[in-house]
C-alpha positions as CSV (number, residue, x, y, z in Angstrom):
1,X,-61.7,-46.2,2.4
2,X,-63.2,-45.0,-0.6
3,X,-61.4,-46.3,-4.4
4,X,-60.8,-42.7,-4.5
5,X,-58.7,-42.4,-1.4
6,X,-57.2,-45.8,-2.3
7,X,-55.9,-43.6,-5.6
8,X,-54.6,-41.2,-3.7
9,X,-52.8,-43.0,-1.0
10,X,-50.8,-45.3,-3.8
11,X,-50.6,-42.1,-5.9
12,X,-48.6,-40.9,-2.5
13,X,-46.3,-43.9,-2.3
14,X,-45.6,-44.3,-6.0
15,X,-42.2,-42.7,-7.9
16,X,-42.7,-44.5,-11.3
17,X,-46.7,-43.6,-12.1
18,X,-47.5,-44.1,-15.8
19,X,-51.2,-43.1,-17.2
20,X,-52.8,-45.0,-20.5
21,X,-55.5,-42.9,-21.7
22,X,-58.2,-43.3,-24.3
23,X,-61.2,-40.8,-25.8
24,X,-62.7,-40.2,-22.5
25,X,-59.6,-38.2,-21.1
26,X,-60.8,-35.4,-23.9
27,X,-64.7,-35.9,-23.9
28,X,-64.7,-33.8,-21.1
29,X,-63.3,-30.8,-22.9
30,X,-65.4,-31.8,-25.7
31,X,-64.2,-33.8,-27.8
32,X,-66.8,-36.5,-28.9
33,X,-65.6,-39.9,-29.3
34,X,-66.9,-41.0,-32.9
35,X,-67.7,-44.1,-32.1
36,X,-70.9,-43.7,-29.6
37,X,-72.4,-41.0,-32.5
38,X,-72.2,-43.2,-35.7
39,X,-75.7,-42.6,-36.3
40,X,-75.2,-38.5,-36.2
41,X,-72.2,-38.8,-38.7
42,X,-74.2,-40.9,-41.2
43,X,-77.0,-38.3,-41.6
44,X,-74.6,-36.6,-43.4
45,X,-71.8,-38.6,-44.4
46,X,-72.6,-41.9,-47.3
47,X,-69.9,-44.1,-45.5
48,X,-69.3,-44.5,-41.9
49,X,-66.5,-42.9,-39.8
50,X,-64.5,-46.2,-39.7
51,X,-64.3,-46.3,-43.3
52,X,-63.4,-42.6,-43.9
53,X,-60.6,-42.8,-41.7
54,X,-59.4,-45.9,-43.3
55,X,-56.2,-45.1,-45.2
56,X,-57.6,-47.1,-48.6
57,X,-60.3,-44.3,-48.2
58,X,-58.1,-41.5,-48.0
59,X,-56.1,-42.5,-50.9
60,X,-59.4,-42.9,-52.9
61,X,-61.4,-40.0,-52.0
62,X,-59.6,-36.9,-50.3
63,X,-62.0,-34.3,-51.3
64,X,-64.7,-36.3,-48.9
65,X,-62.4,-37.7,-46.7
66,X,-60.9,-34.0,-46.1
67,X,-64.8,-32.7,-45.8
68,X,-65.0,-35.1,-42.9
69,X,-61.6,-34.3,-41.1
70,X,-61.8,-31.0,-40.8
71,X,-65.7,-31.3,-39.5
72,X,-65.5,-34.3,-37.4
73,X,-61.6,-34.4,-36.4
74,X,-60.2,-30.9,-35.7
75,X,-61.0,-29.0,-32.4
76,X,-58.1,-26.7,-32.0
77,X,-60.6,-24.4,-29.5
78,X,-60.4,-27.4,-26.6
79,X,-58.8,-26.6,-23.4
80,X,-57.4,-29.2,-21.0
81,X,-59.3,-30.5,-18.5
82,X,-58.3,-31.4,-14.8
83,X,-57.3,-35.0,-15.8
84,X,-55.1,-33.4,-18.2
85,X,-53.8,-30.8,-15.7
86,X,-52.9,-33.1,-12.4
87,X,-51.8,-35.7,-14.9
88,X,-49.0,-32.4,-16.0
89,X,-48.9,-31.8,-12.2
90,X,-48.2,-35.1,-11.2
91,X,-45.2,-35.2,-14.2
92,X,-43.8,-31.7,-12.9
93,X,-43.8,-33.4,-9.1
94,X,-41.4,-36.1,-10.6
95,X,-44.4,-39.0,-9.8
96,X,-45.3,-39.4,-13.2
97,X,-43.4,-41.0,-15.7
98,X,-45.0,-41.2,-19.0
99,X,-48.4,-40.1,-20.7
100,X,-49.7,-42.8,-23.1
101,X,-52.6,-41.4,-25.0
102,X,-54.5,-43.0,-28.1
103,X,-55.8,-39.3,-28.2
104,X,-54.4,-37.2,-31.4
105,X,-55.8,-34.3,-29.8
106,X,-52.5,-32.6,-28.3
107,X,-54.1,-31.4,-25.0
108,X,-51.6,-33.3,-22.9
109,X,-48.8,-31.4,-24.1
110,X,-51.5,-28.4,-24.0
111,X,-52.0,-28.5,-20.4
112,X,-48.0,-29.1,-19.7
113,X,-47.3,-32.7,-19.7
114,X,-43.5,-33.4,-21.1
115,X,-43.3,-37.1,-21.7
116,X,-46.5,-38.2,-24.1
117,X,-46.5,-41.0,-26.1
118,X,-49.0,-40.4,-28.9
119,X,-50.1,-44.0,-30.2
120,X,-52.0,-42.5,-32.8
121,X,-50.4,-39.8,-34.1
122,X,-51.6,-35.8,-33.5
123,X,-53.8,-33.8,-36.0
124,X,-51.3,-30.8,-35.4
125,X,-48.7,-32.5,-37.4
126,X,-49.1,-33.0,-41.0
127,X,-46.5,-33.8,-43.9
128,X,-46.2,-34.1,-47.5
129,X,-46.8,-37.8,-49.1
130,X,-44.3,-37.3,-51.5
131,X,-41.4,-35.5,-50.3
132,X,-42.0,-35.9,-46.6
133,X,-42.1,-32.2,-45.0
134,X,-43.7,-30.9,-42.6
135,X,-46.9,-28.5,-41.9
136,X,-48.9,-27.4,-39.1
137,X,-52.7,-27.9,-38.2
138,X,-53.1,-24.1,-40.1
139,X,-52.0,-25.5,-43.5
140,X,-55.1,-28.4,-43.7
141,X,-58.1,-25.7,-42.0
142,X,-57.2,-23.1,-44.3
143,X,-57.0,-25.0,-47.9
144,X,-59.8,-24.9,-49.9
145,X,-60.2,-29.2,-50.5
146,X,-57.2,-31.1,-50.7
147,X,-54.4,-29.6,-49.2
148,X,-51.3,-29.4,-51.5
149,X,-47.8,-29.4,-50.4
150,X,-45.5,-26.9,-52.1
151,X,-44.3,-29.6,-54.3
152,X,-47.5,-30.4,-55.5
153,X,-47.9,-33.7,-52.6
154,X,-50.8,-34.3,-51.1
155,X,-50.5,-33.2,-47.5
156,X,-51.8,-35.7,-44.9
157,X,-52.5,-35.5,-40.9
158,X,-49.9,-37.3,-38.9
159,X,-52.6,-39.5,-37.7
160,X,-52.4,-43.8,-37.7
161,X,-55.6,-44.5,-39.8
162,X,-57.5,-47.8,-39.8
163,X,-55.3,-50.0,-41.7
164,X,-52.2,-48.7,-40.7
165,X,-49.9,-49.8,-38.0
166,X,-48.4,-48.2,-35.1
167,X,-45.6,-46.1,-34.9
168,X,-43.0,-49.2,-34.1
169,X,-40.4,-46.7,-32.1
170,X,-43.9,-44.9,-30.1
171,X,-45.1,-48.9,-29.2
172,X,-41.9,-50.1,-28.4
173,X,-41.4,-47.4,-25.4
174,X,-44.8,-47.4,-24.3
175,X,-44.0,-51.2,-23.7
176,X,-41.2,-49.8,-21.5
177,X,-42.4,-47.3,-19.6
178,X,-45.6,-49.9,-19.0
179,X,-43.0,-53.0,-18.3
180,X,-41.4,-50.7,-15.5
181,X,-44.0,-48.8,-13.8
182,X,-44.5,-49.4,-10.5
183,X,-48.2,-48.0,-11.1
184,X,-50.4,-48.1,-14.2
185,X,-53.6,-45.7,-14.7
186,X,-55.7,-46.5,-17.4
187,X,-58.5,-44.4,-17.8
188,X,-61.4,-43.4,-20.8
189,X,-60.3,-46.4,-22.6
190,X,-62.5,-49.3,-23.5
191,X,-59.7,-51.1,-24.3
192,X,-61.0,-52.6,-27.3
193,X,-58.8,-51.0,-29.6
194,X,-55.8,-53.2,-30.8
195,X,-52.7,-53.0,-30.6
196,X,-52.7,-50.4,-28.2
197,X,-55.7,-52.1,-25.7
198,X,-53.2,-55.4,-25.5
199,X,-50.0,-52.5,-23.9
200,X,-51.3,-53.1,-20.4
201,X,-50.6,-56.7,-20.7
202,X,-47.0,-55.4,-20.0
203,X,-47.4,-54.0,-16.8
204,X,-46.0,-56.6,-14.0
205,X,-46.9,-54.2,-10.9
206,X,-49.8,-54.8,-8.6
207,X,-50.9,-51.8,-8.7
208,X,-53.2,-51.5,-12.0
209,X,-56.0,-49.1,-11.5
210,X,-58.8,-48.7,-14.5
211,X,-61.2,-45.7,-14.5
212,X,-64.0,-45.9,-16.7
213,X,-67.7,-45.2,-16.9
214,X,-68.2,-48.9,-19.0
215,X,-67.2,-52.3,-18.4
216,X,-63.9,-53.4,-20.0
217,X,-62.3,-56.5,-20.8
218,X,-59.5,-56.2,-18.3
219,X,-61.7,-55.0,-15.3
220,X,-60.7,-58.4,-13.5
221,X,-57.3,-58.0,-13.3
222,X,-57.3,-54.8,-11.9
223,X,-56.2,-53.8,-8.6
224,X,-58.5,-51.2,-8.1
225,X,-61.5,-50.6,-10.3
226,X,-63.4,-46.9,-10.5
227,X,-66.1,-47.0,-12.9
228,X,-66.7,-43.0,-13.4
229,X,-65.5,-40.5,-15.3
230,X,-62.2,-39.4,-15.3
231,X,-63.4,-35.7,-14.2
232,X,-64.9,-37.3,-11.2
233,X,-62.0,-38.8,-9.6
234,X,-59.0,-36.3,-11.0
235,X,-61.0,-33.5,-9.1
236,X,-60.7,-35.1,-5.9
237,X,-56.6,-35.9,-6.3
């Protein structure tokens, strides 16, 4: 039996499903993940992506860090893709319990999926730094520079930069949803990324399935191992 049909078969027997998710669920609607193209960014950019998306940075230099956002971080023309769309479909079939994504893409809730858990925020929020309220993805594309609340606040993306911590409610009921699912699915994840690669130390099932193209740190404790894309096996479900 192929790892594929493995998938499928627990997929079959299991109520309480819940998928972790990293860059790779959204490089197939095309969506790079930053971190493989440093050199690309630097040809144009003086400081790499790491430290433009460091919050120090944004506080510092919004005019660049802003240039860099909206060129590098916004694709609000990306449609779902099938892991995105049998991950809804799974959710509307009562299987699936919980998206966890480290994605601040929206293309979960895009493709229909209810329950996601957005680790690191979503670039279609946005609020004020000063009086707290709220604007959509519109508000940052169309400002010329810095975009300016109507109080005179400097608006800023909803999104967890490097050097800030997790949303403690958003960790709290991933750890949850992990601690009670009967079935974990990690996929596009290197797991690298702290906090948020150490969540599937919660999961007490035996049934912990990781799909990714690369090796990754927890590889030897799963269950079942695909290393693919996420495209590749999602297709066949």
């Amino acid at each position: 039996m192929s790892g594929v049909e493995v998938l499928r078969k627990w997929i079959g027997q299991c109520g309480n499903i819940v998928f972790f998710g990293g860059a790779g669920v959204s490089t197939e609607s095309g969506i790079p993940d930053f971190r493989s193209v440093d050199g690309l960014y630097n040809q144009k950019y003086r400081y790499p992506p790491e430290t433009i998306l460091s919050y120090s940075f944004f506080v510092r230099n919004q005019e660049e860090f802003y240039e860099f956002y909206r060129d590098k971080m916004l694709f609000l023309d990306a449609e779902p893709n099938i892991t995105h769309i049998k991950l809804a479909q799974l959710e509307a079939e009562g299987k699936l319990k919980a998206v966890i994504t480290q994605n601040i893409d929206g293309l979960h809730q895009k493709a229909g999926s209810k329950k996601v858990l957005e680790l690191h925020g979503s670039v279609l929020r946005n609020f004020c730094v000063r009086c707290g309220k709220s604007y959509g993805v519109e508000t940052v594309i169309e400002a010329k520079g810095v975009p300016r609340c109507s109080c005179g606040g400097v608006i800023k993306p909803d999104v967890v930069l490097y050097e800030e911590g997790l949303d403690q409610d958003v960790l709290s009921e991933s750890v949850r949803y992990i601690s009670e699912a009967e079935m974990l699915i990690v996929g596009g994840t290197s797991l690298s990324v702290y906090p948020a690669a150490g969540l599937i130390r919660y999961y007490k099932g035996d049934r912990l399935v990781l799909i990714n193209r690369s090796p990754t740190p927890y590889d030897r404790y799963a269950n079942l191992l695909l290393q693919c894309g996420l495209g590749e096996v999602f297709s066949k479900l």
